[in-house]
C-alpha positions as CSV (number, residue, x, y, z in Angstrom):
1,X,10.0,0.1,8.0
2,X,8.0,2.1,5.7
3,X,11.2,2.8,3.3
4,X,11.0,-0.6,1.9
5,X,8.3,0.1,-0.2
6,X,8.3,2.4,-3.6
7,X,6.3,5.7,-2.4
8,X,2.8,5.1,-3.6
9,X,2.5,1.9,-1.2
10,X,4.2,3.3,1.8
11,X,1.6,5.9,1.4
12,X,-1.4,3.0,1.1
13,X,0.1,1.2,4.3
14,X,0.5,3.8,6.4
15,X,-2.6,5.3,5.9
16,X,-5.8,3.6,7.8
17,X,-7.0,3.8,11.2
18,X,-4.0,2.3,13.0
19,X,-0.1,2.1,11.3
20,X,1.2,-1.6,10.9
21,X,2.6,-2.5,14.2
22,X,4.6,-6.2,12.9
23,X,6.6,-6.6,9.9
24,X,3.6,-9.6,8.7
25,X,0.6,-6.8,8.6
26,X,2.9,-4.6,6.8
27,X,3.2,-6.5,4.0
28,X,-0.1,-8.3,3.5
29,X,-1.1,-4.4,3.9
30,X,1.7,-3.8,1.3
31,X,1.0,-7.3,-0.8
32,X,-3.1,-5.7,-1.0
33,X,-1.9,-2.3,-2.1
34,X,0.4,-3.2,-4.8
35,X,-2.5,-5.6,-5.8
36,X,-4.9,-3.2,-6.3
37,X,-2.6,-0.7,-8.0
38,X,-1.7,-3.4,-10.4
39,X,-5.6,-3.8,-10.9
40,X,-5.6,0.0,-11.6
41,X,-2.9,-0.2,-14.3
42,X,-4.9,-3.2,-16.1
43,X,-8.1,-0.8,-16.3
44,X,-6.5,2.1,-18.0
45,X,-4.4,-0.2,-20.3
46,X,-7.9,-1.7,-21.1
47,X,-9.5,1.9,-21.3
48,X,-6.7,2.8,-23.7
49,X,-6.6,-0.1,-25.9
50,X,-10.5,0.4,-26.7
51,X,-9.9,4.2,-27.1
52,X,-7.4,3.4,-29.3
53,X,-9.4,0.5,-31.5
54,X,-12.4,3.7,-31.6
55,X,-9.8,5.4,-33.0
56,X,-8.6,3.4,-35.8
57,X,-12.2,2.2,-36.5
58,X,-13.4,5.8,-37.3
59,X,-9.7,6.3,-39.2
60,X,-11.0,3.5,-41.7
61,X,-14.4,4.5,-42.0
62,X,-13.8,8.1,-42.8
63,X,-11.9,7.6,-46.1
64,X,-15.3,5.3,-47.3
65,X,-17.6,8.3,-46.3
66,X,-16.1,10.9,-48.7
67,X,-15.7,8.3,-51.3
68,X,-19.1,7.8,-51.3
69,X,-19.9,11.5,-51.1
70,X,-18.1,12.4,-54.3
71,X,-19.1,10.6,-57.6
72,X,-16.6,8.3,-59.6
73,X,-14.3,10.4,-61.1
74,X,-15.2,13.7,-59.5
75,X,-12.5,14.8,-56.4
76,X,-13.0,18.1,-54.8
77,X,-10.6,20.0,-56.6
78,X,-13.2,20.4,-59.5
79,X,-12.6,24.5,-59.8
């Protein structure tokens, strides 16, 4: 019964005290685990996006920092 299902939620179902005995438990035990894989995938695609927003932020930042370091018309070839 267990082939069904990709890998990861086979694994989720049959884990737990006692295995799914009727085809109805193993799929609201399937329908939970897929469900909360799902609410896995939103939190790192969440965790990403604001990693990646840091990212950008600091990108556009930087430029301004060592233009305001350096005097007009000075640039840090000056030998």
């Amino acid at each position: 019964m267990m082939k069904m299902f990709w890998i990861n939620i086979a694994k989720q179902v049959s884990t737990g005290s006692s295995p799914p005995t009727f085809v109805a438990d193993c799929i609201s035990r399937a329908i939970r685990a897929e469900s909360w894989n799902n609410q896995d995938k939103e939190a790192r695609a969440h965790i990403f996006k604001v990693k990646k927003e840091e990212k950008a932020m600091l990108k556009q930042s930087q430029p301004k920092q060592i233009q305001e370091f350096y005097p007009k018309g000075q640039t840090n070839n000056s030998s």
